[in-house]
C-alpha positions as CSV (number, residue, x, y, z in Angstrom):
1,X,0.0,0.0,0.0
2,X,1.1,3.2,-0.6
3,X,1.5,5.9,2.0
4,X,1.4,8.7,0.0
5,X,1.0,11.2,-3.0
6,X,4.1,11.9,-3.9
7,X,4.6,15.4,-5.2
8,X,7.1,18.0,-7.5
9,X,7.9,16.3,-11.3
10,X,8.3,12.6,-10.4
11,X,10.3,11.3,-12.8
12,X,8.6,8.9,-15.6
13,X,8.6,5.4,-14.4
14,X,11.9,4.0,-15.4
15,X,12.6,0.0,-15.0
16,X,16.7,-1.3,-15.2
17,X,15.7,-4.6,-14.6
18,X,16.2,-6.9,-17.6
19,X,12.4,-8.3,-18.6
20,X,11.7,-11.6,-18.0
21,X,9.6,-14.5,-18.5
22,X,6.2,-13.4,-19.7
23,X,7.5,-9.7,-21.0
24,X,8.8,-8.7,-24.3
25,X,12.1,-7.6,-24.3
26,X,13.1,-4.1,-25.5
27,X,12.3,-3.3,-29.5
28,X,10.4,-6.4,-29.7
29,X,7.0,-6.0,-28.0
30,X,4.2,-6.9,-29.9
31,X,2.0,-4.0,-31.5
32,X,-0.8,-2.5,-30.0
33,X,-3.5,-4.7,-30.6
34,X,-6.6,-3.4,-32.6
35,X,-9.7,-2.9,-29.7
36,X,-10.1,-1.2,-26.8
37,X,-6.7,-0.8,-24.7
38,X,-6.7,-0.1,-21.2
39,X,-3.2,0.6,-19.5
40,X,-2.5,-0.4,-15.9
41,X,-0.4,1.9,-14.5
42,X,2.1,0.9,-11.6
43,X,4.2,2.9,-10.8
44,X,5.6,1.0,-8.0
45,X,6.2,-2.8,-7.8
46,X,4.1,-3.2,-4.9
47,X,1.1,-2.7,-7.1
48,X,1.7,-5.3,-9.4
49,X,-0.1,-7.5,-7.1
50,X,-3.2,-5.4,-7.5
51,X,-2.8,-4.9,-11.4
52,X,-2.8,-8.4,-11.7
53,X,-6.0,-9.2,-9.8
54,X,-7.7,-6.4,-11.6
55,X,-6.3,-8.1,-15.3
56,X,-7.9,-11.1,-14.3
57,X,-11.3,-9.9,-13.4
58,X,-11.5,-7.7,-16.4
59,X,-10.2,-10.6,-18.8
60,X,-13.2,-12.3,-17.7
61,X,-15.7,-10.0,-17.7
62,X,-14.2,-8.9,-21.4
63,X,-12.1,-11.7,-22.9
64,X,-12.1,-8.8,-26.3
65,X,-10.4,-6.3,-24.0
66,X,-6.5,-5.9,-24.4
67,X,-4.8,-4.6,-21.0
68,X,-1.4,-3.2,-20.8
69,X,1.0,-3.3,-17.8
70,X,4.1,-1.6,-17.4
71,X,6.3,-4.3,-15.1
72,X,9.2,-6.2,-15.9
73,X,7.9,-8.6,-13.5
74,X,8.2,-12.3,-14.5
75,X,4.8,-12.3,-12.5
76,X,2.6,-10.6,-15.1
77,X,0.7,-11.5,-17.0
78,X,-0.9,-14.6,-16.2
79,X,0.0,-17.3,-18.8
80,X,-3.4,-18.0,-19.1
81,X,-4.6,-14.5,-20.2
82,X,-3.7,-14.3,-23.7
83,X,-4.7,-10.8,-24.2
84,X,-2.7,-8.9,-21.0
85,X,0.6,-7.6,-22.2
86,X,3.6,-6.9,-20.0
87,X,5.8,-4.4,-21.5
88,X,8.8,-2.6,-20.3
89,X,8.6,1.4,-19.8
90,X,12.5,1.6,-20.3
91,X,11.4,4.8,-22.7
92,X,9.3,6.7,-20.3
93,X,6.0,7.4,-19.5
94,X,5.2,9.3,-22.6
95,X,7.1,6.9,-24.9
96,X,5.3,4.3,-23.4
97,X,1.8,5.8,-23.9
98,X,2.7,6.9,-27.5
99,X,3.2,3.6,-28.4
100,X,0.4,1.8,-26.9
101,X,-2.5,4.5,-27.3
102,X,-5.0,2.9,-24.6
103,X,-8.2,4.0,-24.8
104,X,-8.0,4.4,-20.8
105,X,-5.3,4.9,-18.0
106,X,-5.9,3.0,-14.9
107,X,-3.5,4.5,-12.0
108,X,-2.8,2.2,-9.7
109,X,-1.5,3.1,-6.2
110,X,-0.9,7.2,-5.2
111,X,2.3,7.5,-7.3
112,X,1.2,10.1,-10.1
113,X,3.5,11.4,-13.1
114,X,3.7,14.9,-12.7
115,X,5.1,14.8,-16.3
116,X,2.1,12.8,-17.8
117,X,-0.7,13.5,-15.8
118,X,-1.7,17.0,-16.6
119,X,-0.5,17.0,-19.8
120,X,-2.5,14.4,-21.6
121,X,-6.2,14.0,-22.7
122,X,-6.5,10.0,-22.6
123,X,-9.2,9.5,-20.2
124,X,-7.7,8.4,-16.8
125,X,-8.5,6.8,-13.4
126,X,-7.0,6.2,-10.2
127,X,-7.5,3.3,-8.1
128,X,-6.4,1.2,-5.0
129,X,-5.3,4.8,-3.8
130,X,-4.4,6.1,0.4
131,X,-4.1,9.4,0.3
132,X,-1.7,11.3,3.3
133,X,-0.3,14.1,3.1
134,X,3.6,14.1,3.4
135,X,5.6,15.2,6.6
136,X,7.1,18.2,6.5
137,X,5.4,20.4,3.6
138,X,2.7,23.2,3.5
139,X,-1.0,21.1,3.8
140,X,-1.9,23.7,1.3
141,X,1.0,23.6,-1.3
142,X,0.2,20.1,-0.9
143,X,-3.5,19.9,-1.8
144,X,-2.9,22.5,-4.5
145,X,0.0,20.4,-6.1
146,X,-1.9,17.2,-6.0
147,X,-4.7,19.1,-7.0
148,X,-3.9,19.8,-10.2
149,X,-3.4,16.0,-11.3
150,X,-6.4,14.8,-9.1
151,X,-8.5,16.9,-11.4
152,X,-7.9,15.1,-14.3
153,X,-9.2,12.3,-12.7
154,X,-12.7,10.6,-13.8
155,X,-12.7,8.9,-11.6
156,X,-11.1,7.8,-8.0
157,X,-11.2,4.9,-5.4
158,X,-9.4,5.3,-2.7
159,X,-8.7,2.9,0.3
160,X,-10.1,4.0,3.1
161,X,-12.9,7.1,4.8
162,X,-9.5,9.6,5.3
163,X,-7.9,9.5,2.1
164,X,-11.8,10.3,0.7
165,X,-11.1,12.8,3.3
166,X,-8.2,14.7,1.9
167,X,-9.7,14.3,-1.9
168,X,-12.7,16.1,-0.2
169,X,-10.7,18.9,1.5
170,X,-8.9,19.7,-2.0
171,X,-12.5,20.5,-3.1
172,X,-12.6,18.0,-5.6
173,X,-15.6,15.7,-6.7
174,X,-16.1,13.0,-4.2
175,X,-13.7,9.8,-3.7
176,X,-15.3,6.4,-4.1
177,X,-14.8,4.6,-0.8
178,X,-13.7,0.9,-2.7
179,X,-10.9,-0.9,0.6
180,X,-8.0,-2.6,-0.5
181,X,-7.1,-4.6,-3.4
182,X,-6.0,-7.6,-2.2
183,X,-6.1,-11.5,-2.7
184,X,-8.4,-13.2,-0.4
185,X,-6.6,-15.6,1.3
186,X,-7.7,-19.3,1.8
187,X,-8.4,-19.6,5.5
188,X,-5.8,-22.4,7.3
189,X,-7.7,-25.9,8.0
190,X,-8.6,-26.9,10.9
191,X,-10.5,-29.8,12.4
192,X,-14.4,-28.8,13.9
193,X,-14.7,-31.4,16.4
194,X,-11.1,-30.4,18.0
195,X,-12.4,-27.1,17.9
196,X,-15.5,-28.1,19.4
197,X,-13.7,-30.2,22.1
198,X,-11.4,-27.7,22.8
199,X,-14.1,-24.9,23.5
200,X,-15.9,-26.9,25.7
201,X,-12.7,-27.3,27.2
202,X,-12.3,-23.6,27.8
203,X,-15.6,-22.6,28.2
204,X,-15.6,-18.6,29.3
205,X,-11.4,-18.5,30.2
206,X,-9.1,-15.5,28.3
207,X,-7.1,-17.2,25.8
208,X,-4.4,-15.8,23.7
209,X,-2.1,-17.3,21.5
210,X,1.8,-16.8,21.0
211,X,2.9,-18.6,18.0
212,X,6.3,-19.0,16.1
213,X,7.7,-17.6,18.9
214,X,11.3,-17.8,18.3
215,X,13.4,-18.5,21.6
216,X,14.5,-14.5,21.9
217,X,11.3,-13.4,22.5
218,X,10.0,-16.2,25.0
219,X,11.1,-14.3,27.4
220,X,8.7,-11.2,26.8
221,X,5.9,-13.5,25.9
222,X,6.2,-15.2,29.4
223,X,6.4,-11.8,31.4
224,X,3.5,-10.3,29.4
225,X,1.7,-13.6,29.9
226,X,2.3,-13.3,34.0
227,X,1.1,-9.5,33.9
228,X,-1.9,-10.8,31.9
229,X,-2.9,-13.5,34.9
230,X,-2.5,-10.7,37.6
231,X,-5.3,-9.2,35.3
232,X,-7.5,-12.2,35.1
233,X,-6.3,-14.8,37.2
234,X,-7.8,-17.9,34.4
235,X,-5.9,-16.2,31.1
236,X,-4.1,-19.4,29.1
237,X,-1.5,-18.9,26.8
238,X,-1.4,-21.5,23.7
239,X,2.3,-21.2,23.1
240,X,3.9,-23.0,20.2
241,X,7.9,-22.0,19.5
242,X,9.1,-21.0,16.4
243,X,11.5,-24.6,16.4
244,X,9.1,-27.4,17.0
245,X,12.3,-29.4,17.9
246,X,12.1,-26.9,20.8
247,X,8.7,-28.0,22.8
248,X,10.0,-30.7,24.7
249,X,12.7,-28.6,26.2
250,X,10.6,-25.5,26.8
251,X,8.1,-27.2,28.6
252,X,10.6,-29.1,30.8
253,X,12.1,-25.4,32.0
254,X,8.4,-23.9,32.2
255,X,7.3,-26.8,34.7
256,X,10.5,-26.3,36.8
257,X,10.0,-22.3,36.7
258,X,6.5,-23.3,38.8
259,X,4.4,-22.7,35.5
260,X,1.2,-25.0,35.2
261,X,1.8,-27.0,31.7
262,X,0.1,-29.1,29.3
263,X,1.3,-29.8,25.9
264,X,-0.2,-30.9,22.9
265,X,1.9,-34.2,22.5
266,X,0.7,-35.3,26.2
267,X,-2.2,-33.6,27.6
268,X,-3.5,-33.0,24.2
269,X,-5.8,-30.6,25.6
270,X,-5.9,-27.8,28.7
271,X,-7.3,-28.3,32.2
272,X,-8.7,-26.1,34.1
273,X,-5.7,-25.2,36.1
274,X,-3.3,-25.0,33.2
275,X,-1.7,-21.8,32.5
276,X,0.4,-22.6,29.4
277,X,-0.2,-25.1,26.7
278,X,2.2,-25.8,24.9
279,X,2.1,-27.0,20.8
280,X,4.6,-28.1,18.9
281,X,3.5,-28.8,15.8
282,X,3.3,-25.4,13.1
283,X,0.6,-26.9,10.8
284,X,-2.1,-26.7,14.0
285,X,-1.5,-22.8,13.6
286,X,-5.5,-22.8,12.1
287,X,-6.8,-24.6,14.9
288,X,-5.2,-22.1,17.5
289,X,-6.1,-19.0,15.6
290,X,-9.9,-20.0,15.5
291,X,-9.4,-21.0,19.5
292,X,-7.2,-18.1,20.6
293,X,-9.5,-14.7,20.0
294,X,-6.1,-12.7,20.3
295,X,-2.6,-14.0,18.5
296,X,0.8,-12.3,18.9
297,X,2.8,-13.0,16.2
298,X,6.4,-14.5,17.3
299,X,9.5,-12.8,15.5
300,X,8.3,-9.1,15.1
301,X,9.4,-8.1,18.3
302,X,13.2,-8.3,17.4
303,X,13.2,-9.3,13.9
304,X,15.2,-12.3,14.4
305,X,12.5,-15.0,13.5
306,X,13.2,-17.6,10.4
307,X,9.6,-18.8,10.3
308,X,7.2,-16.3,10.4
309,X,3.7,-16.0,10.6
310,X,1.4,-14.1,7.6
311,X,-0.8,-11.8,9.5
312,X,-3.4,-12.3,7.2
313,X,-3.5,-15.9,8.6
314,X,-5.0,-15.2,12.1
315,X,-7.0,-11.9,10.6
316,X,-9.0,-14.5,7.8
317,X,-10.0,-16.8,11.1
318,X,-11.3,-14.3,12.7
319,X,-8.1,-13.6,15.9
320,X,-7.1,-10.2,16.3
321,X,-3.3,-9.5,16.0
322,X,-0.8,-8.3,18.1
323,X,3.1,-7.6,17.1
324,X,6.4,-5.8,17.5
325,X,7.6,-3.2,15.3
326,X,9.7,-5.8,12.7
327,X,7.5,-6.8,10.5
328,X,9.7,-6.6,7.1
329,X,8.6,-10.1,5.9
330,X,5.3,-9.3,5.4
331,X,5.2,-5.2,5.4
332,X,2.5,-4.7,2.7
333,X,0.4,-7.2,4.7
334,X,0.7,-5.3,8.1
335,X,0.2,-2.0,6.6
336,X,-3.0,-2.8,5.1
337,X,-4.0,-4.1,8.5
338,X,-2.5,-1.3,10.6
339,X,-4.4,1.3,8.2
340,X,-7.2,-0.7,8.8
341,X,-7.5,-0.4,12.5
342,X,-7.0,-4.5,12.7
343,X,-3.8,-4.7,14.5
344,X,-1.5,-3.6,17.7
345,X,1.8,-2.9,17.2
346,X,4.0,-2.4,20.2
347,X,7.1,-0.8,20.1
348,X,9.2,-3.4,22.3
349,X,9.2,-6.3,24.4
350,X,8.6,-4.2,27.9
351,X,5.1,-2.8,25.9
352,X,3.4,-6.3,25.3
353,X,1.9,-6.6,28.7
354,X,0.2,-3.5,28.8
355,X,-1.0,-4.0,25.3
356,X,-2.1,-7.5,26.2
357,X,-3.8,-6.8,29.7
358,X,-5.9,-4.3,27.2
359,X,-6.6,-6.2,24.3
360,X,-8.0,-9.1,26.0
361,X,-11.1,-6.9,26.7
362,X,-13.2,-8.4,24.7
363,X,-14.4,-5.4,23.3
364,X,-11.2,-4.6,21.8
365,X,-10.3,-7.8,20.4
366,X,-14.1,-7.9,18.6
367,X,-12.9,-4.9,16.8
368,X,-9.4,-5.5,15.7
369,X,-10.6,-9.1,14.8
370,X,-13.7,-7.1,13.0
371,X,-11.2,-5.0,11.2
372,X,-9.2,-7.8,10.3
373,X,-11.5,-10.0,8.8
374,X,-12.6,-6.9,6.8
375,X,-9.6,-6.2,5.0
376,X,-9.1,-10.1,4.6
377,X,-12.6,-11.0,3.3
378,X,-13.6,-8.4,1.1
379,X,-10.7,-7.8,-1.1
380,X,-12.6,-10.1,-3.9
381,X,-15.3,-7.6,-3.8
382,X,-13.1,-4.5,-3.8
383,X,-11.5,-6.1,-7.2
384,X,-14.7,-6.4,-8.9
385,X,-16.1,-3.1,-7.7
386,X,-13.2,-1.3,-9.5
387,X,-13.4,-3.7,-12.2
388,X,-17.1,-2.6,-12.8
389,X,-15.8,0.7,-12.7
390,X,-13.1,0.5,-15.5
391,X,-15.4,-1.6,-17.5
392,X,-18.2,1.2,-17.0
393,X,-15.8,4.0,-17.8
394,X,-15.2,2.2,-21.1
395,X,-18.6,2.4,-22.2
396,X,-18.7,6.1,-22.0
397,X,-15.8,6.4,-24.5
398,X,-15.5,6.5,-28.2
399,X,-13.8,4.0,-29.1
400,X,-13.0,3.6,-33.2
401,X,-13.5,-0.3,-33.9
């Protein structure tokens, strides 16, 4: 996701990478097809993700449609879509558009060419858009700046009720509210009767779940899991270490710290008077998501983990997310989430207690796990929303046959 409009003459986009599987290289693209053209516009490789859902959904709402992406991504197109053409913009923006000619620009992300934008009349869009305004500069030379190429506009979605916000305050026509476009992701297995068995089990206790939790960080887990119990005296923590080759020996030094333990090789299951369960086994992680209402994520407090967690996992089933500030191997994931509302970061290891003595209100885990679920259920919709869009746009032009 991108954070923000970026302003002055932004250079055209300009790829050094050598094109690869699935592009043409340079001076021997094919021509532009005869038909309607629509070029996706990404100006940043993070929204090559979202250029390729939206090639797919409009391939198959209009097979006749040819769509043109700028990438030199061996990701685009899909093999299967015949008619979405990945071409280099090694020329420039303008090159680029002289030689394709679309008969509409789709700008995807808030990265807009101040050298193509104003100066064109191609009918244009932006989509998939979060609009803040930078640090550090004039909120008005800002909305004026951005002004001028928002204007040319027919059209924007943007990601969220502020960015529609800012378009709003720059007095220009209203922004369509569409969310993130995003993959949905296919929610982890798990089996219902352990899930029954286990809830029974639990009945009313605070839960919370600690997983890949790489041996660094079991310390913080285990202090903020002891300020949590002075809180609510019933709390259990599922805790499954980031080396399952580790479970044996952490539950051994948890028992002789005067912890009350039950694993999942032995036990199986919690009693009552168990304060730590212990699981050892990484492809359970669905079960303990759809058990534990609230999951901190092991290896973004330090940034040392070598397994880590997706955060869309727990936020599809439904557990609200808690993490440290290191969150590199899945940053375009927790953004999303963060801008969202649908997780808690914590700065370090002495700030997850507080935060978890807090989130297991149940109030505040229902809305972060809301929040979550939002971003992760409804990015199918989002796609086809702007897909409409685009497709409705079309119709309005006059396209020569």
């Amino acid at each position: 996701m991108i954070g923000q409009l970026v302003l002055g003459m932004w250079a055209a986009t300009r790829r050094t990478k050598t094109a690869q599987t699935h592009t043409a290289p340079l001076g021997s693209e094919p021509t532009r097809p005869k038909g309607p053209v629509v070029w996706l516009n990404t100006a940043h490789e993070t929204d090559l993700a979202a250029a390729k859902l939206l090639a797919r959904s409009m391939s198959d709402k209009r097979p006749d449609l040819a769509i043109v992406v700028n990438c030199d991504s061996a990701s685009l197109p899909p093999s299967d879509l015949p008619n979405v053409i990945c071409a280099p913009s090694n020329g420039g923006a303008l090159a680029f558009l002289a030689r394709w000619r679309p008969d509409l620009i789709v700008h995807i992300g808030a990265k807009l060419q101040a050298d193509l934008v104003p100066h064109i009349e191609t009918p244009q869009m932006l989509v998939g858009a979060r609009v803040e305004p930078p640090h550090g500069m004039s909120a008005r030379l800002w909305r004026k700046a951005e002004r001028l190429m928002l204007a040319k506009m027919r059209e924007i979605h943007v990601e969220d009720q502020a960015s529609a916000g800012e378009i709003a305050r720059m007095k220009l026509p209203p922004a369509i509210v569409s969310g993130v476009i995003t993959e949905t992701p296919n929610p982890l297995e798990a089996s219902e009767a352990e899930r029954n068995a286990f809830s029974q089990t639990l009945r009313a206790r605070p839960v919370w779940a600690a997983l890949a939790v790489p041996q660094g960080e079991e310390r913080a887990v285990l202090a903020a899991h002891g300020k949590a119990l002075r809180h609510a005296h019933r709390t259990l923590l599922i805790l499954q270490p980031e080396d399952p080759a580790r479970a044996h020996e952490l539950a051994e030094t948890l028992e002789e710290a005067g912890w009350s333990i039950a694993t999942r090789w032995s036990e199986g299951e919690p009693d009552d008077d168990t304060e730590i369960f212990i699981a050892d086994d990484p492809s359970e992680a669905g079960l303990w998501y759809r058990i534990a209402p609230l999951t901190f994520l092991g290896g973004t407090l330090f940034g040392k983990g070598k397994a880590p967690r997706s955060p869309f996992e727990a936020a599809a089933l439904g557990s609200a997310i808690l993490h440290g500030p290191n969150t590199a191997c899945f940053a375009t994931d927790f953004e999303r989430l963060e801008a969202a509302r649908a997780t808690h970061r914590v700065a370090s290891a002495s700030g997850l207690g507080d935060a978890l003595a807090d989130l297991l209100a149940p109030d505040r885990m229902a809305m972060l796990a809301h929040n979550a679920w939002v971003v992760t259920s409804g990015g199918a919709g989002v796609t086809m929303a702007i897909t409409h869009a685009i497709l409705a746009q079309l119709e309005t032009l006059e396209i020569p046959a």
